[in-house]
ZAKE-375121 format. One record per residue: residue number from 1; residue in one letter; x, y, z of N, C-alpha, C in turn. Coordinates in Angstrom, 3 decimals. Each point is the difference from the previous one (the first is absolute). Example, Ala and Ser with C-alpha at 12.3 -4.5 7.8 and 13.67 -1.06 7.14 Angstrom:
<seq = 1; type = A; nxx = 13.190; nyy = -5.690; nzz = 7.800; caxx = -0.890; cayy = 1.190; cazz = 0.000; cxx = 0.900; cyy = 1.200; czz = 0.000>
<seq = 2; type = S; nxx = -0.350; nyy = 1.050; nzz = -0.720; caxx = 0.820; cayy = 1.190; cazz = 0.060; cxx = -0.770; cyy = 1.090; czz = 0.730>
REM end
This chain:
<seq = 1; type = X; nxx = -24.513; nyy = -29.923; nzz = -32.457; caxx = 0.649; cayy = 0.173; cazz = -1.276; cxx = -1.065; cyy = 0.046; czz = -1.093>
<seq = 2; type = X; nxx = -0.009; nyy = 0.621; nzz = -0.612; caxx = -0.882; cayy = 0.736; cazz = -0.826; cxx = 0.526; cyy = -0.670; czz = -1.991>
<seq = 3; type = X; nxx = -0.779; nyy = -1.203; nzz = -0.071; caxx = 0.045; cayy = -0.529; cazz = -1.273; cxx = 0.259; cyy = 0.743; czz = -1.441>
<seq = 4; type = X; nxx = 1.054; nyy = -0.408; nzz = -0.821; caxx = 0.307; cayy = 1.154; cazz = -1.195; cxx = -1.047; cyy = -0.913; czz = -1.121>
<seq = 5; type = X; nxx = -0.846; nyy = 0.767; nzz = -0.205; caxx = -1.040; cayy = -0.036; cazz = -1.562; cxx = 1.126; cyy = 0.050; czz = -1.310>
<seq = 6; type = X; nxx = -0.687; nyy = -1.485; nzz = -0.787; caxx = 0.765; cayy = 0.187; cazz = -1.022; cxx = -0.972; cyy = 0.357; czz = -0.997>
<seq = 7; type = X; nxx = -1.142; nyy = -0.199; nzz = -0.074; caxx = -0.972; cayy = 0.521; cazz = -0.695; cxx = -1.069; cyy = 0.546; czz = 0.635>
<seq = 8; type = X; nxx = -1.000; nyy = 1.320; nzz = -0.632; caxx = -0.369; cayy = 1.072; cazz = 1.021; cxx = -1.603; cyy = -1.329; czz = -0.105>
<seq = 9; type = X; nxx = -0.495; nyy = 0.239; nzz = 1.171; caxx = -1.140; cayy = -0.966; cazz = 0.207; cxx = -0.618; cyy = 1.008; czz = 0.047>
<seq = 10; type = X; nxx = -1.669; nyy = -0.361; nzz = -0.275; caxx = -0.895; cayy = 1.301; cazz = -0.068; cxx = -1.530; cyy = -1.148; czz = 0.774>
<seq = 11; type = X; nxx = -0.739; nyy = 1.495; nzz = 0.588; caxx = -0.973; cayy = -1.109; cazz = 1.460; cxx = -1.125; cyy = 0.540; czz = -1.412>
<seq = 12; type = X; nxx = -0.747; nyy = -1.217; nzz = -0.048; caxx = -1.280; cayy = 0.177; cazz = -0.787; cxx = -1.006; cyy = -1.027; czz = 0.610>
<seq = 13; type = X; nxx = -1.202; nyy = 0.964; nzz = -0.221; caxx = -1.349; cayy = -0.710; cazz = 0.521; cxx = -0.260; cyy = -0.850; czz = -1.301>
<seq = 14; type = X; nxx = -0.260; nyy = -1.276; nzz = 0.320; caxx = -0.414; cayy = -0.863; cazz = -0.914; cxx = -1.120; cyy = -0.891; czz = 0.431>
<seq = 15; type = X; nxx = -1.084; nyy = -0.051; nzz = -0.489; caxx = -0.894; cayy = -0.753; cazz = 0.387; cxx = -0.497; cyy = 0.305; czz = 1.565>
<seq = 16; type = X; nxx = 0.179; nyy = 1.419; nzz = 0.425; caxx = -0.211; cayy = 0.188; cazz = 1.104; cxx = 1.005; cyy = -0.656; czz = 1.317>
<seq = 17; type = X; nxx = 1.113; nyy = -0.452; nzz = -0.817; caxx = 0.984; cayy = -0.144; cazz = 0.733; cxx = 1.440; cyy = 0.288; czz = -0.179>
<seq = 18; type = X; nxx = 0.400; nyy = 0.556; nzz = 0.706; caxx = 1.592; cayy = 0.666; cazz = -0.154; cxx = 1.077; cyy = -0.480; czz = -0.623>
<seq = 19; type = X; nxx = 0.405; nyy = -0.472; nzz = -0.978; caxx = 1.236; cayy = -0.870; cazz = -0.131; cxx = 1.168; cyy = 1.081; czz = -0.746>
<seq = 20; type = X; nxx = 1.556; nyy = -0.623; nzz = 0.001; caxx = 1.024; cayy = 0.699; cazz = -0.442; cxx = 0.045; cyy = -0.774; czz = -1.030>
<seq = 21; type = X; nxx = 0.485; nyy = 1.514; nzz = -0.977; caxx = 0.147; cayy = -0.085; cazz = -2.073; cxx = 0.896; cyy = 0.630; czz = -0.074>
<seq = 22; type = X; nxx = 0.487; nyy = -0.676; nzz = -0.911; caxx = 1.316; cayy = 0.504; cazz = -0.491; cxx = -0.614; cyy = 0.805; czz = -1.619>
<seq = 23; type = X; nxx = 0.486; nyy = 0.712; nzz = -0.691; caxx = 0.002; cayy = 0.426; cazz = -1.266; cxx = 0.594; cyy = -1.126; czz = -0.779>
<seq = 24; type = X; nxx = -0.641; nyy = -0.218; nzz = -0.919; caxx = 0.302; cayy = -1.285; cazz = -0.989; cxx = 1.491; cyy = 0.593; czz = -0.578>
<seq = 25; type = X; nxx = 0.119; nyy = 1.070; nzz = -0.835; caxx = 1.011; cayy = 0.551; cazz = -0.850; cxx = 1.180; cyy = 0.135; czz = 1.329>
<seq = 26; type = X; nxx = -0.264; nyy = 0.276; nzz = 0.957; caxx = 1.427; cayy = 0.145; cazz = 0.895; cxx = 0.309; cyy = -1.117; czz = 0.373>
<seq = 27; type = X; nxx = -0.704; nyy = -0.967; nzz = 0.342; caxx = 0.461; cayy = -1.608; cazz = 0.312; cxx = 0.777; cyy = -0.373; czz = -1.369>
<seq = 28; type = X; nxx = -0.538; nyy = 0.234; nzz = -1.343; caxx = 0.669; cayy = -0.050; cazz = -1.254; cxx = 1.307; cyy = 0.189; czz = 0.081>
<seq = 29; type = X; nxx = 0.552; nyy = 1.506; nzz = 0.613; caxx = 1.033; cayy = 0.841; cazz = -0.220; cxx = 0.504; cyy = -1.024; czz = 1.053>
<seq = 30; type = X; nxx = -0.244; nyy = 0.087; nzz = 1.753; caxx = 0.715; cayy = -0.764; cazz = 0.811; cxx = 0.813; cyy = -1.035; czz = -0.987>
<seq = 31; type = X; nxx = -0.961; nyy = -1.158; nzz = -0.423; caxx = 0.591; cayy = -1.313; cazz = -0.225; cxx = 0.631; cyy = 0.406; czz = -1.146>
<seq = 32; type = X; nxx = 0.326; nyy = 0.629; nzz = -0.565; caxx = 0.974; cayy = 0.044; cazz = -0.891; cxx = -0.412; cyy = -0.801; czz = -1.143>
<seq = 33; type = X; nxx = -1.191; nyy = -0.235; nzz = -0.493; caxx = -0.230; cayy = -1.273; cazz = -0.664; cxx = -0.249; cyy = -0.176; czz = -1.364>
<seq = 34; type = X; nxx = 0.971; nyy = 0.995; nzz = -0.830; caxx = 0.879; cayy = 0.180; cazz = -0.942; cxx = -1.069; cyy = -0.220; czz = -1.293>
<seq = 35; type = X; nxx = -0.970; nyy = -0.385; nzz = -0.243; caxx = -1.132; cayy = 0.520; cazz = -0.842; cxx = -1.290; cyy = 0.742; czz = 0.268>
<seq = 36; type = X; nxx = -0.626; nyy = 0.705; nzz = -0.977; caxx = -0.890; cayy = 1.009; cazz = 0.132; cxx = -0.926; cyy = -0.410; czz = 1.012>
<seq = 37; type = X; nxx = -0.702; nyy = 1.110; nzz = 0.322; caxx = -0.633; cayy = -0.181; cazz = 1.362; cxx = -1.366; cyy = -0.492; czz = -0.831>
<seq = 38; type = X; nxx = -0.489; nyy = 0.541; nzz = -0.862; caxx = -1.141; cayy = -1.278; cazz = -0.936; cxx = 0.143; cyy = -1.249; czz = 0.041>
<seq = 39; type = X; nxx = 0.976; nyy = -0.261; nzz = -0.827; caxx = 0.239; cayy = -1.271; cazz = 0.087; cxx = -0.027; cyy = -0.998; czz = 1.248>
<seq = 40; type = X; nxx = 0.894; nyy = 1.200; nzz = 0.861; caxx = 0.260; cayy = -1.165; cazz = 1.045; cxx = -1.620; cyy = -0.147; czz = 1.092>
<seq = 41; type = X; nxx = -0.620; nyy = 1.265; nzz = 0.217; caxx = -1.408; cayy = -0.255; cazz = 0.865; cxx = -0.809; cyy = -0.733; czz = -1.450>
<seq = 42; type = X; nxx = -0.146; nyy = 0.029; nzz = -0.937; caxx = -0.632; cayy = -1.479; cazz = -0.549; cxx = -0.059; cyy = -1.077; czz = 0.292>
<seq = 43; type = X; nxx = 1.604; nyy = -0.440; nzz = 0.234; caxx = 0.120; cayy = -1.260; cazz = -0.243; cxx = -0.008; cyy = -0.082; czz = 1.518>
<seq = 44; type = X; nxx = -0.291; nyy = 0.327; nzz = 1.160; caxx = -0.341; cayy = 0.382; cazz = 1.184; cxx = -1.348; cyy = -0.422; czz = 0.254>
<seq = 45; type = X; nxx = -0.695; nyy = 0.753; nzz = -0.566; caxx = -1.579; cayy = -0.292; cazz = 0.041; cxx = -0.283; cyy = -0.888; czz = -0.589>
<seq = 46; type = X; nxx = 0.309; nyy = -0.683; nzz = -1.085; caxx = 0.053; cayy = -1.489; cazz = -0.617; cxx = 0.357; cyy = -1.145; czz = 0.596>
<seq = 47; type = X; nxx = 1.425; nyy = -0.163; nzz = 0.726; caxx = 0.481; cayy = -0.625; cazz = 0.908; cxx = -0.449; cyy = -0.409; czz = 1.289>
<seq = 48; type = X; nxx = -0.791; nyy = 1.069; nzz = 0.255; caxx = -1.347; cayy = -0.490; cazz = 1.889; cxx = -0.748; cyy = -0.053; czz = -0.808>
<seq = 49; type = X; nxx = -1.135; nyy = -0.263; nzz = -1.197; caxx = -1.174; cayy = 0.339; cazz = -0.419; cxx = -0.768; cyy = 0.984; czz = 1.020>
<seq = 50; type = X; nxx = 0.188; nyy = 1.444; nzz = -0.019; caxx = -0.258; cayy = 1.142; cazz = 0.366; cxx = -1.754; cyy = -0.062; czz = -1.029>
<seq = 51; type = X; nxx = -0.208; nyy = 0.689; nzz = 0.669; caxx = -1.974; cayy = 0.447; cazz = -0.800; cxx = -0.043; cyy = 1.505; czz = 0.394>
<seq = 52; type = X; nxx = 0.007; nyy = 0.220; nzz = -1.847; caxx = -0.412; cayy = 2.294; cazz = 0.712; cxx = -1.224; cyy = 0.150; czz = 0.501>
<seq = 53; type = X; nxx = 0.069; nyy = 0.979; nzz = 0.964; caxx = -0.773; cayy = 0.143; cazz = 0.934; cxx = -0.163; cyy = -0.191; czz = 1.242>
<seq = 54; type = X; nxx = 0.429; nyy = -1.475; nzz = -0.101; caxx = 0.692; cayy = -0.619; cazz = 1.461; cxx = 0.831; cyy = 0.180; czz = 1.091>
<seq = 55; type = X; nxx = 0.851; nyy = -0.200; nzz = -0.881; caxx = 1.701; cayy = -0.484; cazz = 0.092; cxx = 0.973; cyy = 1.255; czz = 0.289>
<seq = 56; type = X; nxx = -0.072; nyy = 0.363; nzz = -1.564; caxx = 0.758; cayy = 1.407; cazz = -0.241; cxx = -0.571; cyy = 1.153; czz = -0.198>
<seq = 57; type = X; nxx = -0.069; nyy = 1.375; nzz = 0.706; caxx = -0.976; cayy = 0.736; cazz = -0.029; cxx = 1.272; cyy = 1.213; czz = -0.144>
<seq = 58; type = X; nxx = -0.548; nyy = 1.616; nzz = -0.378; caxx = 0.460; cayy = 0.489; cazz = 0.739; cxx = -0.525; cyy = 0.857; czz = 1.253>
<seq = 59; type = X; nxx = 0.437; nyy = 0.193; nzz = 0.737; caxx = -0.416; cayy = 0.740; cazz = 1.085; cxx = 0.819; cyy = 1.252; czz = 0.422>
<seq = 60; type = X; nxx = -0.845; nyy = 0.913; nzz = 0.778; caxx = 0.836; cayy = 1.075; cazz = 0.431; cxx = -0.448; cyy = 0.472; czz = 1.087>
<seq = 61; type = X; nxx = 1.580; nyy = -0.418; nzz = 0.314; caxx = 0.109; cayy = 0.358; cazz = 1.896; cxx = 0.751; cyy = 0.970; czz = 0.395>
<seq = 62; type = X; nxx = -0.258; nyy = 0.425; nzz = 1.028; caxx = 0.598; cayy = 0.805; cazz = 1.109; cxx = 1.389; cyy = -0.300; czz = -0.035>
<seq = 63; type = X; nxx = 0.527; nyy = 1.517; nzz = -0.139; caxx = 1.915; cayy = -0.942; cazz = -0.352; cxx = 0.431; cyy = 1.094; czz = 1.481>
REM end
């Protein structure tokens, strides 16, 4: 049986190792989470103390 995706996962090399990412703005849309997508990945990256560069990057993978 073949699992139904509720959000599209995407394979990215990171650090020379493979891991699954989601798109920040579609996890947004998924959760329904009823303020702006600024606002809400702010107070996101504030909330784990995230570090740019680190943490939150963007990347572009193989879809």
């Amino acid at each position: 049986m073949m699992a139904m995706e509720l959000i599209t996962l995407h394979i990215c090399v990171l650090n020379e190792c493979s891991a699954e990412t989601v798109n920040a703005r579609d996890l947004h849309e998924f959760l329904e989470i009823g303020r702006d997508f600024a606002t809400w990945l702010k107070a996101r990256i504030s909330q784990y103390d995230f570090f740019e560069g680190e943490d939150e990057q963007m990347y572009f993978c193989t879809i």
